[in-house]
VOSERO-167298 format. One line per field, with one value per residue (C-alpha): residue in three letters; x, y, z; residue number from 1; chain. Coordinates in nm, 4 decimals, decimal comma. Example, Ala and Ser with C-alpha at 12.3 -4.5 7.8 and 13.67 -1.06 7.14 Angstrom:
! residues 2
code (ALA_SER);
xx (1,2300_1,3670);
yy (-0,4500_-0,1060);
zz (0,7800_0,7140);
pos (1_2);
unit (A_A);
***
This chain:
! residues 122
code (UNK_UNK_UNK_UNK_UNK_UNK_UNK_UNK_UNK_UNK_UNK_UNK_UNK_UNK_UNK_UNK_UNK_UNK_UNK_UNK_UNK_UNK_UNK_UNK_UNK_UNK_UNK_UNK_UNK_UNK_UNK_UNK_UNK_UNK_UNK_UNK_UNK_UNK_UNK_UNK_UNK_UNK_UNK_UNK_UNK_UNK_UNK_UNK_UNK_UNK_UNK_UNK_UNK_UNK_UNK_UNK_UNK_UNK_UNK_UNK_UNK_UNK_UNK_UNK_UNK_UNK_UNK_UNK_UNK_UNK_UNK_UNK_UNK_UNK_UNK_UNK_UNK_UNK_UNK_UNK_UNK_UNK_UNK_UNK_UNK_UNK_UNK_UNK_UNK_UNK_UNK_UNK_UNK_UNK_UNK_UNK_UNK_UNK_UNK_UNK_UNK_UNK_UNK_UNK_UNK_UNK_UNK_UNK_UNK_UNK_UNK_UNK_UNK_UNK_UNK_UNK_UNK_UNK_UNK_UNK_UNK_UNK);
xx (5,8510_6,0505_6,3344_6,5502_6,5094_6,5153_6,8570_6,9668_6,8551_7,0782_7,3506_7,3843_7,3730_7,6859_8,0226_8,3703_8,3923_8,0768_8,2129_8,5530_8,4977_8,5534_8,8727_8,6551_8,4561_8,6983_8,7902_9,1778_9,3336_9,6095_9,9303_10,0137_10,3044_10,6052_10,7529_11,1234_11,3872_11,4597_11,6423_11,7617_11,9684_11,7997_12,1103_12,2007_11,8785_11,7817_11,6353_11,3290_11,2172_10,9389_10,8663_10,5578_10,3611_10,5813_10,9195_10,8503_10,7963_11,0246_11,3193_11,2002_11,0940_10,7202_10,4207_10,2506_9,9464_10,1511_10,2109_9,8842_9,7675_10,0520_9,8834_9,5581_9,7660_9,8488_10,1239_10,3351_10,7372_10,6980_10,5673_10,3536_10,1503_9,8799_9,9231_9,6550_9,4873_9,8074_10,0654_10,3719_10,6808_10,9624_11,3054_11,4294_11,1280_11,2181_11,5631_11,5021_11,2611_11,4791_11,7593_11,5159_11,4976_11,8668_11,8531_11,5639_11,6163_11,7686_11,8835_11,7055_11,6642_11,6401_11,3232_11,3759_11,3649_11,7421_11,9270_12,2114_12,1122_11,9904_11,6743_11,3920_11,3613_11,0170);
yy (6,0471_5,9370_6,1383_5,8410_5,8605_6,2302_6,1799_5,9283_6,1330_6,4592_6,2392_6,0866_6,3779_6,5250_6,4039_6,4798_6,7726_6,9323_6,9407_7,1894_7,5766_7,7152_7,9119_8,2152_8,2509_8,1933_8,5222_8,6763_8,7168_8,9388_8,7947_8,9248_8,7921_8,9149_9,0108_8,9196_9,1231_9,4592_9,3790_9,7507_9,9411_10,1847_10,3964_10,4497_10,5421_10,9338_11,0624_11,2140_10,8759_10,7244_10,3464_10,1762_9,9907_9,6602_9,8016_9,9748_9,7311_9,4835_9,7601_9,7630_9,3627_9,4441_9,3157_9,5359_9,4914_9,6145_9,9754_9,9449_9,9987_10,2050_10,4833_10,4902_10,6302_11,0144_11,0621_10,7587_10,8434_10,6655_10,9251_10,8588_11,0352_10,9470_10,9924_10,8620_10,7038_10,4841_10,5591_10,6160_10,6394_10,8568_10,7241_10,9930_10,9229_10,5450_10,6197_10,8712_10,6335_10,3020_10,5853_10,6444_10,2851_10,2185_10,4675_10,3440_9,9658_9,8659_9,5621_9,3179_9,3028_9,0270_8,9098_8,8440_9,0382_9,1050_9,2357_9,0474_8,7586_8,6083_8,4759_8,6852_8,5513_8,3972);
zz (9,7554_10,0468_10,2303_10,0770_9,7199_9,7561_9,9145_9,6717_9,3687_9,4678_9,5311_9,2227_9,0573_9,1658_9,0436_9,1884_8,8842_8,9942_9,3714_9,2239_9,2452_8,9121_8,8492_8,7829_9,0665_9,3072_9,5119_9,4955_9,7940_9,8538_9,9628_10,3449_10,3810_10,4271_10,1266_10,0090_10,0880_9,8759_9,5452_9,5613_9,7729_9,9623_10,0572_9,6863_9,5680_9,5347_9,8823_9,6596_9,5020_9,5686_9,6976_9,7030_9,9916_9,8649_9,8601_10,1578_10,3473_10,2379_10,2794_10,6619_10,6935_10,8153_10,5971_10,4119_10,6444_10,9039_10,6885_10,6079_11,0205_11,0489_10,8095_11,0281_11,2850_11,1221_11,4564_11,3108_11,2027_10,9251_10,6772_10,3908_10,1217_9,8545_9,4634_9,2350_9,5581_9,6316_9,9287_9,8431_10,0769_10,0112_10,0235_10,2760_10,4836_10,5047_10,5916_10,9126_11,0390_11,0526_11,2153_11,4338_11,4456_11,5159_11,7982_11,9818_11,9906_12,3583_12,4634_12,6227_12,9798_13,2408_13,3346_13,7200_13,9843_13,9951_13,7002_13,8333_13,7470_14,1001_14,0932_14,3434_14,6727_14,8120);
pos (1_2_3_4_5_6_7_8_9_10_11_12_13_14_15_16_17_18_19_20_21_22_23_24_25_26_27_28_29_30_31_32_33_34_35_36_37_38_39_40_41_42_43_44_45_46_47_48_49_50_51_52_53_54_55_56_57_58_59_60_61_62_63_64_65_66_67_68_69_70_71_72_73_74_75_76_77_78_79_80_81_82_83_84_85_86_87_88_89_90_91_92_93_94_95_96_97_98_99_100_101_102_103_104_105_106_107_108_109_110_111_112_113_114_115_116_117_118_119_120_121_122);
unit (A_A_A_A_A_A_A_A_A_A_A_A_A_A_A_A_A_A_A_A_A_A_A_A_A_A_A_A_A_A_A_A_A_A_A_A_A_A_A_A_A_A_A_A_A_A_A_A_A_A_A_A_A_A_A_A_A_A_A_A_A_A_A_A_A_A_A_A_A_A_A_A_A_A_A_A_A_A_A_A_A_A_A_A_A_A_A_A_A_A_A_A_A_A_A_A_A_A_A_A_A_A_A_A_A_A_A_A_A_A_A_A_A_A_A_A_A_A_A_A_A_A);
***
């Protein structure tokens, strides 16, 4: 047979179904995202609960793939342990590190040479 007919023949075997990935073999993908904002208030919670990955980091607006490199580092405030395999971040924990947060965040300066506002001279 020709490279034609060859072509022909596959091609007329598929139809537009045939071309769509079934549902099951498709691969789940985990949402990293940001997620929505806590439905919970974290200052009237207990400071010995516990919050998951999620409400974690939607208490503190990061993603939770930002936690996630956040826990490779073992010097970073944000403390964390593991029960059942899963991290879990105390509520107290979460609360001294956006104080720490709070204190740390500085206005932002001027990007010229002058912080008075004059532009740097040639």
């Amino acid at each position: 047979m020709s490279g034609k007919d060859d072509a022909t023949r596959i091609k007329g075997l598929r139809t537009p179904d045939s071309l769509k990935m079934p549902l099951a073999t498709k691969r789940h993908r985990k949402n990293r995202g940001m997620p929505p904002p806590a439905t919970f208030d974290i200052e009237t919670l207990p400071g010995s609960s516990n919050l998951t990955a999620l409400e974690a980091a939607a208490v503190i607006r990061r993603t939770p793939g930002a936690l996630e490199q956040w826990r490779r580092d073992p010097n970073h405030p944000l403390k964390w342990r593991y029960v059942d395999g899963r991290p879990l971040y105390r509520v107290d924990a979460v609360r001294e590190y956006l104080a720490k947060c709070d204190k740390t965040t500085r206005t932002p300066q001027q990007h010229n040479a002058h912080a008075d506002g004059r532009g740097a001279r040639p």
